[in-house]
C-alpha positions, 0 to 999 in steps of 0.5 A: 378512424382518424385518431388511429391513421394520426397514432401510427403517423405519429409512432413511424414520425421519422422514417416517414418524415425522412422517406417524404423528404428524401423523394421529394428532393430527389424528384425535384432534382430530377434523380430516381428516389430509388437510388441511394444517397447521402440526402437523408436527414441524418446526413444534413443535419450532420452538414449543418454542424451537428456532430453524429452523436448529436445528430442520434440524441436529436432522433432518440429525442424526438422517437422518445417525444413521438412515443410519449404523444403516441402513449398520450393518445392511446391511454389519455384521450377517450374523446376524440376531437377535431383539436387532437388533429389540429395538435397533432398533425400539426406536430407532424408538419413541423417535424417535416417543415424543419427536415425540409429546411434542414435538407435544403440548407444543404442543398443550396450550400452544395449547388454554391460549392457546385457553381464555384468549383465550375467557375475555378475550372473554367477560369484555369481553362481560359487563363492557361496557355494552349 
């Protein structure tokens, strides 16, 4: 039963990564999850350099990486073990620990520019005349 639940987990690895993410965040933040935004991992991983062709080849790479594992499982293990579910969860785990730290990355650098940008207007309100 758990081999199955670990291949399904492992073949939709992206969109439920990103959706974990996205509402954790958004929770965090105190924003409604259901509401739209630029948070996804798609988007940070675009603020932190990657160019938008870079960012689709990482998550051609990592579906096609997720398929391979997903094949492995289905046709390669006939004795199911509890390694396979340290191997794989622990697949699963990195990919979410670095979307986390990904998103967070941009997170941090969007409350540095929030917090300056604020200290800018109140500076102009104290030092223009009135």
């Amino acid at each position: 039963m758990l081999k199955k639940f670990i291949t399904v987990g492992i073949a939709f690895l992206l969109p439920l990564v990103d959706t974990t993410v996205v509402v954790i965040n958004r929770l965090r933040q105190g924003r409604s999850p259901f509401v739209g935004g630029r948070d996804h991992t798609t988007h940070s991983l675009a603020f932190l350099g990657l160019t938008d062709r870079q960012v689709a080849i990482a998550f051609g790479l990592l579906s096609l990486n997720s398929m391979f594992l997903v094949v492995i499982i289905k046709y390669f293990i006939s004795q199911w073990s509890g390694v396979y579910e340290l191997i794989f969860a622990s697949y699963f785990f990195v990919i979410l620990g670095f979307f986390f730290f990904a998103t967070n990355k941009k997170i941090a650098a969007e409350k540095k520019i929030e917090q300056y940008s604020s200290t800018i207007i109140e500076k102009n309100l104290v030092s223009s005349p009135h």
